[in-house]
N, CA, C and O of each residue as an XYZ file, in Angstrom:
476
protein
N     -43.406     41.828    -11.723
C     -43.923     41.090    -12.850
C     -42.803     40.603    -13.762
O     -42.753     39.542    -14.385
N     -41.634     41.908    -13.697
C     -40.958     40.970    -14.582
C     -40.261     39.624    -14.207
O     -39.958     38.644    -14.889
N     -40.116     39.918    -12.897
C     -39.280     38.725    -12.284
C     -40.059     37.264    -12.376
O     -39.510     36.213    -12.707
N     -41.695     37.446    -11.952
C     -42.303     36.668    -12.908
C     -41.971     35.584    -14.611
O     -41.824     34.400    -14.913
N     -41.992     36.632    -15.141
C     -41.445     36.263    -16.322
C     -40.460     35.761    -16.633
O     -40.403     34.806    -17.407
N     -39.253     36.437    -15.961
C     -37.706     35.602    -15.930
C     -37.475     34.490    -15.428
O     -36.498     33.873    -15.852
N     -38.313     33.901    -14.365
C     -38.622     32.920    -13.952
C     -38.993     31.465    -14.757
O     -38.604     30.301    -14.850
N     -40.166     32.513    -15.332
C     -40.844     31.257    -16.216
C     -39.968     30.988    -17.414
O     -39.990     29.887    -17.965
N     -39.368     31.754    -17.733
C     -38.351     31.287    -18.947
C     -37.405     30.714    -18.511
O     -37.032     29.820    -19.271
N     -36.709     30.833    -17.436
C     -35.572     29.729    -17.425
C     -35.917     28.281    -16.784
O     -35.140     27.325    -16.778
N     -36.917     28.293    -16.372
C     -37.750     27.306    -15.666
C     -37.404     25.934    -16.590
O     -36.619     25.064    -16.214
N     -38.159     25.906    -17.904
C     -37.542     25.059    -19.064
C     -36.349     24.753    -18.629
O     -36.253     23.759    -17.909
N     -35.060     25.591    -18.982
C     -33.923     25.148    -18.820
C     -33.136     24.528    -17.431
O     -31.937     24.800    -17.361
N     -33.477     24.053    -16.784
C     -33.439     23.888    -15.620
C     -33.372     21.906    -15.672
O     -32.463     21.315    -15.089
N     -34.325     21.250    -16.346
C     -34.994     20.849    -16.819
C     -33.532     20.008    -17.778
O     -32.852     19.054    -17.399
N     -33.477     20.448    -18.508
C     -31.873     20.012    -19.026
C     -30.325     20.305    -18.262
O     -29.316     20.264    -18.966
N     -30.281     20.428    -17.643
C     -29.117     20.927    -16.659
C     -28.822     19.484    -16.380
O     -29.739     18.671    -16.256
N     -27.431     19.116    -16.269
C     -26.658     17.640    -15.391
C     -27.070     18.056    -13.861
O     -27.167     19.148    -13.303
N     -27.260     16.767    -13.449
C     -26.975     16.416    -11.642
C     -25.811     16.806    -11.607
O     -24.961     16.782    -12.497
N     -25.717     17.390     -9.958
C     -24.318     17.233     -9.954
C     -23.564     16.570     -9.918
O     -22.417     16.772    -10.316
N     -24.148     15.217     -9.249
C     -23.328     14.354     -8.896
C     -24.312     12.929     -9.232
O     -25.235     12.546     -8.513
N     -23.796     12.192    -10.668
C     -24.668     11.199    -11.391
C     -23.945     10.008    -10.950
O     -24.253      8.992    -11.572
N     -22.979      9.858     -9.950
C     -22.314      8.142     -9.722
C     -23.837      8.478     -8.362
O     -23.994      7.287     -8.096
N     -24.814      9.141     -7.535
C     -25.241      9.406     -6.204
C     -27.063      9.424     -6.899
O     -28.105      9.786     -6.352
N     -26.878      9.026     -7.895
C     -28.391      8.468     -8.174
C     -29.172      7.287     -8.501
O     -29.247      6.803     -9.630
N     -29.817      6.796     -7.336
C     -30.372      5.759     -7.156
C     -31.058      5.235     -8.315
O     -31.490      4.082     -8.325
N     -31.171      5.974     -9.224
C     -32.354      5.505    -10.439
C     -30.956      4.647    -11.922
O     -31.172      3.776    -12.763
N     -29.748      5.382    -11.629
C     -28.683      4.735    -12.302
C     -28.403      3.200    -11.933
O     -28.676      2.696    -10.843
N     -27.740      2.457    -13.156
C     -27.515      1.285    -12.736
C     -25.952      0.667    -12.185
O     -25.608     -0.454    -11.808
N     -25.386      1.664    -12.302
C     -23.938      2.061    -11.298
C     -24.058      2.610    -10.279
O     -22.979      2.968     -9.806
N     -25.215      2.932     -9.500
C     -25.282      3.363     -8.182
C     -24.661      2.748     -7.294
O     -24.704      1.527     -7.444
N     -23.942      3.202     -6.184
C     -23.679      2.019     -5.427
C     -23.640      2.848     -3.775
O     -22.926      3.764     -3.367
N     -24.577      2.177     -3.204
C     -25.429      2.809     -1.647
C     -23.823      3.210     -0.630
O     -22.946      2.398     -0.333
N     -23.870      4.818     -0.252
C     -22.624      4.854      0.209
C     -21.987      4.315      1.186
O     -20.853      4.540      1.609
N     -23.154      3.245      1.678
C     -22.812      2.823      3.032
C     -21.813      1.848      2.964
O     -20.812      1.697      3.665
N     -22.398      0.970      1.656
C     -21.712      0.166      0.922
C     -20.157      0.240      0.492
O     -19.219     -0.490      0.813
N     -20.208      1.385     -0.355
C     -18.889      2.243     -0.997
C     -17.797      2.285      0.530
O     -16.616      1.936      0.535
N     -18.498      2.750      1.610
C     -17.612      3.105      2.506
C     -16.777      1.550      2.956
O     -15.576      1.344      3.128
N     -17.872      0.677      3.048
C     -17.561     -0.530      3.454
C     -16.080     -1.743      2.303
O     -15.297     -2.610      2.692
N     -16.280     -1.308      1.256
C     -15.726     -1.714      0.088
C     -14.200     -0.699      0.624
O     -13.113     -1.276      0.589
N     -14.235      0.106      0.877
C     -13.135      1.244      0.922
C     -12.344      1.073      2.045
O     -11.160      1.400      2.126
N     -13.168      0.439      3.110
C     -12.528      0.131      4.600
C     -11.854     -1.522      4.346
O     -10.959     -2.038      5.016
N     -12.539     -2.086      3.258
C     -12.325     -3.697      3.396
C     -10.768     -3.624      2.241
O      -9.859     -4.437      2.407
N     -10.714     -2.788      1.382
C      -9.714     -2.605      0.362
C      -8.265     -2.517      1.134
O      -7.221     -3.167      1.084
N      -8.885     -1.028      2.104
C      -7.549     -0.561      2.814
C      -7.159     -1.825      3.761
O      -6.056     -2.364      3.667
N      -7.906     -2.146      4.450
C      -7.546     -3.757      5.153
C      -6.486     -4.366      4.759
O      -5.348     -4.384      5.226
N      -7.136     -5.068      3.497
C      -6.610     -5.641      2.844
C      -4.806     -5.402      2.256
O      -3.922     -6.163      1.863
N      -4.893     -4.371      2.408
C      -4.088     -3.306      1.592
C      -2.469     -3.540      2.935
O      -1.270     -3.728      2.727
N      -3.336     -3.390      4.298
C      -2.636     -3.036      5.285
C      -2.243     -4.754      5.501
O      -1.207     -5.256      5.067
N      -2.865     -5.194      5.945
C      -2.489     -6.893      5.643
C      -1.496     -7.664      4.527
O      -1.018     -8.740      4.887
N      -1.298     -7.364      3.726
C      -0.458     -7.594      2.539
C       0.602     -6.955      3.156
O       1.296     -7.673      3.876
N       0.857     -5.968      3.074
C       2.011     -5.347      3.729
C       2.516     -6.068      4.710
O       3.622     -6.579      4.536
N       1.867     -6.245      5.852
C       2.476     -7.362      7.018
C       2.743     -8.618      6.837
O       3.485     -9.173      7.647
N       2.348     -9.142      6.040
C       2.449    -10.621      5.515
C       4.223     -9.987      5.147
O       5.168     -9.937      5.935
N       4.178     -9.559      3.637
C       5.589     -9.295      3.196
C       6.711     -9.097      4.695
O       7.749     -9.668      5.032
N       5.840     -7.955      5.335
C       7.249     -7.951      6.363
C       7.561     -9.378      7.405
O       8.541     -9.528      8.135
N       6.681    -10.108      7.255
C       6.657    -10.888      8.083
C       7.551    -12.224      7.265
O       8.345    -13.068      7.681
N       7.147    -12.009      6.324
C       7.969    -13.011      5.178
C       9.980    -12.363      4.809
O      10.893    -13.181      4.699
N      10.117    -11.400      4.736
C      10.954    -10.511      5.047
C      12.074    -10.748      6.272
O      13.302    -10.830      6.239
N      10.925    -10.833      7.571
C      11.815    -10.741      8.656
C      12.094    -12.859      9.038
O      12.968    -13.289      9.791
N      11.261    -13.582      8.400
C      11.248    -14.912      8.337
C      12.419    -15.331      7.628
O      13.352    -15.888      8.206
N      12.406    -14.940      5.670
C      13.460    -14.765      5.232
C      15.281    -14.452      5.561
O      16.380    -14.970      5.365
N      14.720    -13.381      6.112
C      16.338    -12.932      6.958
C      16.827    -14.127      8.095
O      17.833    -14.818      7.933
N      16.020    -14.213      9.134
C      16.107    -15.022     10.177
C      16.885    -16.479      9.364
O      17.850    -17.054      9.867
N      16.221    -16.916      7.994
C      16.410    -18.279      7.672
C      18.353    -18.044      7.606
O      19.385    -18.594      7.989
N      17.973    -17.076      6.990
C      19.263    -16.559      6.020
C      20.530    -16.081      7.388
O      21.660    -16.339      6.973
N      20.546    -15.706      8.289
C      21.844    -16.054      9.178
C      21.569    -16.938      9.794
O      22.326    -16.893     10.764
N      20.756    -18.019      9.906
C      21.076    -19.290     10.252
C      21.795    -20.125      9.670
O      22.530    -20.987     10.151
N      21.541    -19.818      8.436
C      21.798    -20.753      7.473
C      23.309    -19.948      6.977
O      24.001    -20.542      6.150
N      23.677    -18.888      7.395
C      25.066    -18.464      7.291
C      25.606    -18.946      8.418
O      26.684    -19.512      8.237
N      24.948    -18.887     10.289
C      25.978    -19.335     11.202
C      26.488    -20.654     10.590
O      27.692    -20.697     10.339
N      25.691    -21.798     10.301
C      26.032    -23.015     10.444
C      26.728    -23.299      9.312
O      27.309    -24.373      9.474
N      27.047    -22.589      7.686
C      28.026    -22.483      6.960
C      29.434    -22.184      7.435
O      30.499    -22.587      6.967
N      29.214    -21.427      8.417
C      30.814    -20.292      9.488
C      30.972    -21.219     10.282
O      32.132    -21.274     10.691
N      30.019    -22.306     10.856
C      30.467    -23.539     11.781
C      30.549    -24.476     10.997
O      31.665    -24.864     11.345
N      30.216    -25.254     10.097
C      30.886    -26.464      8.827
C      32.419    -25.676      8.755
O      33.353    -25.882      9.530
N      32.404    -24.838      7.749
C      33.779    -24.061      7.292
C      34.622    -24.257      8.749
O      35.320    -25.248      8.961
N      34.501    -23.510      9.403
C      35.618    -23.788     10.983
C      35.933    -25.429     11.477
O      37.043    -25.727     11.918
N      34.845    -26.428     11.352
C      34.899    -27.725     11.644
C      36.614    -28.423     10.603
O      37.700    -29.002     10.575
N      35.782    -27.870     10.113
C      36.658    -28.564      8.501
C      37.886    -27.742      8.507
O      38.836    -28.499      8.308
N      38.328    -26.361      8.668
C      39.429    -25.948      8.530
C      40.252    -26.383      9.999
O      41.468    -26.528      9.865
N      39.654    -26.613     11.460
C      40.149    -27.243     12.219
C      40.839    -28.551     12.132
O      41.755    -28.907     12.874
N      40.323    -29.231     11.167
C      40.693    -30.936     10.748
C      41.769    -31.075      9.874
O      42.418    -32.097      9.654
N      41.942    -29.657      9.261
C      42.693    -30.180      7.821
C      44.282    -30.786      8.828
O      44.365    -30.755     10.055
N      45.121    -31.174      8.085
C      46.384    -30.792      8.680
C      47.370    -30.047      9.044
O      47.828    -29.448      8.071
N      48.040    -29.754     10.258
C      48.735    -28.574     10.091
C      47.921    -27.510     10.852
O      48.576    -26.496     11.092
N      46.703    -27.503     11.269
C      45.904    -27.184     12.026
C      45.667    -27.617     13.010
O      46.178    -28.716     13.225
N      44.766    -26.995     14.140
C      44.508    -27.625     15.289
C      43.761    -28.906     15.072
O      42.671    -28.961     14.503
N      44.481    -30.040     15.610
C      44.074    -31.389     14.879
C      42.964    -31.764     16.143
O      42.985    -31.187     17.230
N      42.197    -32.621     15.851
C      41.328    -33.021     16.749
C      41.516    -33.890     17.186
O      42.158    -34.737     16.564
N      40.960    -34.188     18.749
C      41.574    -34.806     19.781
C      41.523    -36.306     19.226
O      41.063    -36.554     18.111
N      41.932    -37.101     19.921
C      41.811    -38.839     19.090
C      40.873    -39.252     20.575
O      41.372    -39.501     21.672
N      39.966    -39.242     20.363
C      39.680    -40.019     22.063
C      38.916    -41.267     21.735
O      38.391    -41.634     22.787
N      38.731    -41.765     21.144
C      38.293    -42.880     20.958
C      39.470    -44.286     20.329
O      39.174    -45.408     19.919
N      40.946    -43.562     20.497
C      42.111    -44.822     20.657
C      42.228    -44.842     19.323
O      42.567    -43.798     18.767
N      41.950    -46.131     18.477
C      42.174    -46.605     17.474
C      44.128    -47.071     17.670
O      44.857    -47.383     18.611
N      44.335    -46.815     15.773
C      45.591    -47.191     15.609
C      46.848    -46.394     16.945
O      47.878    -46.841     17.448
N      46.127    -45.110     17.115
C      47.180    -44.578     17.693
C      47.494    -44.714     19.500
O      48.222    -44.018     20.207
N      46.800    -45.655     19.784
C      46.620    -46.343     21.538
C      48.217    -46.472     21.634
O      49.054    -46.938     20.862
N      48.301    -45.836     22.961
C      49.926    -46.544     23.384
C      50.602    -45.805     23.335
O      50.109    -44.677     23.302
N      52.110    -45.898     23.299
C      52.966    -45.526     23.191
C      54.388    -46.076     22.141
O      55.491    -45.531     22.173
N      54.097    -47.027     21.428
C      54.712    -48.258     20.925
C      54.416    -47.942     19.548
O      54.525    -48.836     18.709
N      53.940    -46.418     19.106
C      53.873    -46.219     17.885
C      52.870    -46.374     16.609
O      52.944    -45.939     15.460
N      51.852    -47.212     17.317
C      50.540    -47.675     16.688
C      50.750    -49.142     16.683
O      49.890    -49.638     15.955
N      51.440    -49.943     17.130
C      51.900    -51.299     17.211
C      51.059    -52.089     18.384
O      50.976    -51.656     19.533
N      50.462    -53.283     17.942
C      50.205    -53.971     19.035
C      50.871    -54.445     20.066
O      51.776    -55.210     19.733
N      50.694    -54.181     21.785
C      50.733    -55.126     22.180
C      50.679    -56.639     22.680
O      49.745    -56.960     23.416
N      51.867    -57.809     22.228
C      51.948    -58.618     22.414
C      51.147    -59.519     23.712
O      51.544    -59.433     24.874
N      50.238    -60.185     23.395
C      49.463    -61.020     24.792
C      50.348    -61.908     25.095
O      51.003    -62.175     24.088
N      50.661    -62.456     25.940
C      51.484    -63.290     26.122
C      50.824    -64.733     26.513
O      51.497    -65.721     26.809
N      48.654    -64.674     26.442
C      48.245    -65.673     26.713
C      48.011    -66.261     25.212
O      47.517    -67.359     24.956
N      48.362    -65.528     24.504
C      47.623    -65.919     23.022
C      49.202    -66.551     22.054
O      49.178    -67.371     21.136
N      50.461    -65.847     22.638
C      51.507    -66.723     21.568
C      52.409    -67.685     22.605
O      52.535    -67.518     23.818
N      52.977    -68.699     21.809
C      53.659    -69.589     22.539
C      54.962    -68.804     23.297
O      55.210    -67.656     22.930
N      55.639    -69.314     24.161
C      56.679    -68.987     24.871
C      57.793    -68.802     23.955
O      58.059    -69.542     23.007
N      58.335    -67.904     24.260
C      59.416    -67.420     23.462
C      60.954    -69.286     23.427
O      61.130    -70.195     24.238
N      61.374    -69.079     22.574
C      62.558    -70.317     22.167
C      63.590    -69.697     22.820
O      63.524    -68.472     22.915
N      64.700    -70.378     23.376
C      65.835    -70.166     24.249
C      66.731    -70.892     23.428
O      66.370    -72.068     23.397
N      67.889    -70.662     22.654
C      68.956    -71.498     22.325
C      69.881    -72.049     23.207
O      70.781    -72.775     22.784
């Protein structure tokens, strides 16, 4: 009987006690269905993991630009220090002034000036 009684008195209080867990009640207007929550949590981390690869991918794009763009500075620089003078000079193959042997001087046609004068 008494247990009866002890019963009925805390019964009331029971009655005022917190949920345990008030974000997991449907009657709140912050509820949010866990199936949902899970789905939001899988789409975050995604997201999360994607960003990351982008950067490395931008990263390893970056770099790539960046010793290209150093070889062909190390090949200008070598072009140009090959040319200066006093250096390995570059070949002449296309003639110009320096054809011949006569010093850069034309050879004389002999169909184009008159016959030489005899005293």
């Amino acid at each position: 009987m008494k247990k009866v009684w002890l019963l009925a008195a805390l019964l009331p209080l029971t009655a005022l006690a917190q949920p345990l867990n008030t974000t997991n009640n449907p009657n709140l207007p912050v509820y949010q269905n866990p199936s949902q929550q899970r789905m939001l949590t899988q789409m975050q981390t995604q997201q999360s993991q994607q960003q990351g690869m982008l950067k490395q991918q931008i990263q390893s794009q970056n770099q790539l630009q960046q010793q290209q763009l150093q070889t062909q500075l190390n090949n200008n620089q070598q072009r140009v220090l090959q040319s200066q003078p006093g250096m390995n000079p570059l070949p002449n193959t296309n003639g110009g002034m320096l054809r011949g042997n006569n010093g850069g001087m034309l050879k004389p046609n002999s169909s184009t000036l008159p016959p030489p004068v005899t005293p």
